[in-house]
C-alpha positions in Angstrom: 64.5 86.1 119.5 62.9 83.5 118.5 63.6 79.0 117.8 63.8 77.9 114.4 64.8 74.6 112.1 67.6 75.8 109.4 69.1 73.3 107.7 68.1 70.7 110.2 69.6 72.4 113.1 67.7 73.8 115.8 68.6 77.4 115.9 67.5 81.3 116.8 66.3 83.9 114.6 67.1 87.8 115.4 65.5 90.5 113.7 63.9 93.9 112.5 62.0 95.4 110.3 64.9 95.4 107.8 66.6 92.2 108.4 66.9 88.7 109.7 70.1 86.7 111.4 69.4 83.1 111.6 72.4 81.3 114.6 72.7 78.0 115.4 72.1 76.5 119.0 73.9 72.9 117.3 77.1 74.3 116.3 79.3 76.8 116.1 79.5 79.9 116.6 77.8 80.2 113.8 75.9 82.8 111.9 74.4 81.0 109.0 71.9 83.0 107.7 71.3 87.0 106.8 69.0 88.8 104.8 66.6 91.6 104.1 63.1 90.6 105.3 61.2 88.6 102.7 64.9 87.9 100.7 67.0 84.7 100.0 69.8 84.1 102.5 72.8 85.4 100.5 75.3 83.5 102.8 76.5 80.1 101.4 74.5 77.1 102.5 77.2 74.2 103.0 75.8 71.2 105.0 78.0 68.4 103.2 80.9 70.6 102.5 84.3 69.4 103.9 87.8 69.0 104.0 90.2 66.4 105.5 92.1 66.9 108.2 95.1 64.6 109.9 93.3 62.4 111.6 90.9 61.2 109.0 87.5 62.7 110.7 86.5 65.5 107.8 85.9 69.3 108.9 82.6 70.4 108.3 82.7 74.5 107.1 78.3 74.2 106.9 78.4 77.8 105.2 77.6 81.4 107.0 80.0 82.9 109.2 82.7 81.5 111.6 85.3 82.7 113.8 88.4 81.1 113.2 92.2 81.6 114.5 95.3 82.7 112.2 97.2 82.1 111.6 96.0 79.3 109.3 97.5 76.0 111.0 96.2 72.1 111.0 95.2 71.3 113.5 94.5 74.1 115.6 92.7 76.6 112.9 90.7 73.5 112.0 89.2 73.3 115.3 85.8 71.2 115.2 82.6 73.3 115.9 80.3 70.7 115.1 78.8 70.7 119.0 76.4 72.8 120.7 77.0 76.2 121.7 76.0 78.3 124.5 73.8 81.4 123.5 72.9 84.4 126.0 70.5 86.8 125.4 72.3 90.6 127.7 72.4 93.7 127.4 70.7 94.1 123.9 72.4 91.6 123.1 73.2 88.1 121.8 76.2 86.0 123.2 76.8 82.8 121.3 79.8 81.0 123.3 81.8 77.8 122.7 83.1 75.2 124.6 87.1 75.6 125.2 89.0 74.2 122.3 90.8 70.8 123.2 93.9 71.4 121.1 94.1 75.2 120.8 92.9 75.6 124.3 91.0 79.1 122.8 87.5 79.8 123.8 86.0 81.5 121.1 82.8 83.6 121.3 80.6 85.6 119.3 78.3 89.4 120.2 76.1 90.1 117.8 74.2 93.6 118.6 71.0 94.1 116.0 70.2 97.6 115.4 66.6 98.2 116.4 65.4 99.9 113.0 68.2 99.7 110.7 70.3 96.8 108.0 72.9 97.0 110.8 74.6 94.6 112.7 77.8 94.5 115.1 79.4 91.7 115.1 82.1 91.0 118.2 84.6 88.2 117.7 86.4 86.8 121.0 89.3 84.7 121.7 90.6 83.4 125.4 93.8 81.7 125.5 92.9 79.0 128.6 96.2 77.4 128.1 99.0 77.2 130.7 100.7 79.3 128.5 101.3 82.3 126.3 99.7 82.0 122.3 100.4 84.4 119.5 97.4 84.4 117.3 94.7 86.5 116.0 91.4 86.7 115.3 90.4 86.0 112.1 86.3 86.2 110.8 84.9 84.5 107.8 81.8 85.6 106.1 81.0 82.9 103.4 78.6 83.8 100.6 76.5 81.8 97.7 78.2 82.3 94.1 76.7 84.2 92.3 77.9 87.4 92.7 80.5 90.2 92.8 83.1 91.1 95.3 84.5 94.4 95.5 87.9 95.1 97.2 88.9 98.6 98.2 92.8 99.5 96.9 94.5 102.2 99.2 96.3 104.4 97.3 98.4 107.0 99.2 100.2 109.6 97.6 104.0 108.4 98.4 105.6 110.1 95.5 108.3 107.5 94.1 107.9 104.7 96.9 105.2 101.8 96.2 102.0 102.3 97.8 100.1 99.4 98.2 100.9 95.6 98.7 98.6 92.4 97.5 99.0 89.2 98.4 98.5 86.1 96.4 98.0 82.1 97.5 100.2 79.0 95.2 97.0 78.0 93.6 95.7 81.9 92.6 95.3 82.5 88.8 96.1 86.2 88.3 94.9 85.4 84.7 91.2 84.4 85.6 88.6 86.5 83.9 86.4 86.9 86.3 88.6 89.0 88.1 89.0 93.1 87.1 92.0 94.4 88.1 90.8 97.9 88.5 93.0 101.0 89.8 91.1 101.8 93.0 88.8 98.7 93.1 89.1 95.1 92.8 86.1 93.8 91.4 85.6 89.4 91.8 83.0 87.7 90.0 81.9 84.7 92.2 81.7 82.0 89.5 85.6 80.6 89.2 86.5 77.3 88.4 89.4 77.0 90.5 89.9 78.3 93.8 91.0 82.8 94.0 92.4 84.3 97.2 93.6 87.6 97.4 95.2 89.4 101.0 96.3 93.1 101.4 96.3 95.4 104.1 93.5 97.8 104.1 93.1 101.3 105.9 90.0 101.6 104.5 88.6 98.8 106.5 85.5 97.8 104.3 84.6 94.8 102.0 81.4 94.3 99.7 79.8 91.6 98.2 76.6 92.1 95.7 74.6 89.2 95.4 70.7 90.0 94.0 70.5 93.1 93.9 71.7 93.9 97.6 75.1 94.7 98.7 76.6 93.6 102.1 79.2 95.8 103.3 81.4 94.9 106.4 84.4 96.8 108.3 86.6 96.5 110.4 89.4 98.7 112.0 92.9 98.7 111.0 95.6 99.4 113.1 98.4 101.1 111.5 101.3 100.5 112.4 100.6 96.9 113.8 101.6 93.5 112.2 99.3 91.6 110.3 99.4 88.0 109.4 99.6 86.8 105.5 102.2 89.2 104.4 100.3 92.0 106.1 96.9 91.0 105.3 94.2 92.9 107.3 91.0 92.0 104.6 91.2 88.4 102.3 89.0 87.3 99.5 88.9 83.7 99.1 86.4 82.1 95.9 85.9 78.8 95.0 82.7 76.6 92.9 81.1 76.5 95.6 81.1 79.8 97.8 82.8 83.1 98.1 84.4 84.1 102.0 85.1 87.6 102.9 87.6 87.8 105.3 88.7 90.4 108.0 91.5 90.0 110.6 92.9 91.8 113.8 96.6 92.1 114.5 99.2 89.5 115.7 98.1 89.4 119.7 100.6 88.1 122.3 98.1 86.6 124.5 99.2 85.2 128.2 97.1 82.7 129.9 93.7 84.2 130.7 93.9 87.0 128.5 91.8 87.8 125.4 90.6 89.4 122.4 88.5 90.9 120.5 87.9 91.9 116.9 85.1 93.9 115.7 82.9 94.0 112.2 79.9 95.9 111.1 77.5 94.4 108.6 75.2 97.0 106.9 72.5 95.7 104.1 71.9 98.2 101.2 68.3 97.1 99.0 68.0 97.7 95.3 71.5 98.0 93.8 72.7 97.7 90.1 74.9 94.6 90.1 78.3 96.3 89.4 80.3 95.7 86.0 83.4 97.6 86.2 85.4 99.7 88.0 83.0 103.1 87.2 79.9 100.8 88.8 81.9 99.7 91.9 83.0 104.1 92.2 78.7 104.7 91.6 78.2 102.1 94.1 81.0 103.8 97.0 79.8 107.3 96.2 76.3 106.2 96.5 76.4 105.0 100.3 78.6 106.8 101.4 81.4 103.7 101.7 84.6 105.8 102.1 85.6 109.2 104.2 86.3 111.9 101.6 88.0 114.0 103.5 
């Protein structure tokens, strides 16, 4: 571990052989940077990228990866993390901790755990509920991405004879007509270049998402609970695209938490070098039967 300036905020830099995670001491919890040693950061870089909120000070998103709260609520989603942030090195590990929220009265942490030799990274999302009282919530981790590239969504697709078998979920401003979107039968594939903002939810036992982005290919997962209730219509795993970045987004289940209590939500990130930017739905199969994405049992 190691003290760096990235984008003109003193932060840490953890790393292998194989890759580099660049976290901020002056906000946060945030991960803005990851890439393969000697590579561009492929997350978004966002430093005067905002949105306003109710009481006129702007929300700053500054790009990488955040932890945020669903469901998806002004005020208490949009949560300031503009201050600095505590950051423990235990256990093998790296604890990056915030301040308790004054209006959501969360305390929201991060555990990132950097495989010694490998593209691998575990990334442990925490919420507290401090407040005098019981919360329903969930958390909800955003991986933000430079444009550029191509998502591709995994589609479950049980064998339920005449009953549907799989449910997307679509936002007011999503253009199902947009041609930078493939509609494929077992893949989704997103080309990050839209003119208007794309979001896409379903629920999804396969628990992965992939982004390509010059010539690598970030995969993360995270586990799905069948059976449980999801936020968003069911949404376990989100896609959200605009000008300016691409976000992929995984979430636990609705948690009833009482005072004191917390939770956690856990993604891997793996980094795969020198793959053919995908084109259709054949590519994004090469690319899943190539690494070894989904179980064939």
């Amino acid at each position: 571990m190691q003290n760096t300036n990235f984008q003109n905020q003193d932060c840490i830099v953890i790393e292998n052989e194989k890759i580099q995670l660049i976290v901020s001491r002056s906000i946060g919890p945030r991960i803005l940077g990851i890439n393969l040693r000697g590579r561009k950061n492929l997350l978004a870089e966002l430093p005067d990228f905002t949105t306003q909120v109710p009481n006129g000070k702007p929300y700053h998103f500054f790009g990488g990866h955040r932890l945020w709260m669903a469901p998806e609520n002004i005020p208490l989603t949009y949560e300031y993390d503009d201050q600095p942030v505590k950051i423990i090195a235990e256990d093998g590990s790296i604890l990056i901790k915030k301040a308790i929220e004054k209006n959501s009265g969360m305390e929201k942490a991060i555990r990132l755990k950097l495989d010694p030799d490998e593209a691998l990274v575990s990334v442990e999302h925490e919420l507290k509920n401090w407040n005098n009282k019981p919360i329903e919530c969930a958390p909800w981790a955003i991986t933000q991405f430079r444009t550029g590239g191509v998502a591709i969504l995994p589609q479950s697709k049980m064998d339920t004879g005449l009953l549907p078998n799989r449910l997307l979920v679509f936002w007011p401003y999503t253009d199902l007509n947009d041609p930078n979107v493939l509609w494929g039968n077992d893949y989704i594939l997103l080309n990050a270049k839209v003119d208007s903002p794309f979001k896409i939810g379903f629920p999804n036992p396969k628990g992965w998402l992939a982004y390509w982005l010059d010539e690598c290919l970030f995969v993360k997962r995270a586990a799905f609970s069948d059976g449980s209730t999801y936020y968003d219509m069911g949404s376990s795993s989100e896609c959200y695209c605009n000008d300016q970045f691409l976000e992929l987004e995984t979430l636990g289940p609705k948690t009833f938490l009482e005072p004191g209590e917390s939770v956690t939500h856990v993604e891997t990130w793996r980094l795969f070098e020198n793959v053919v930017r995908p084109e259709n739905e054949a590519d994004a199969r090469s690319i899943v039967d190539c690494f070894e994405l989904e179980d064939k049992a």
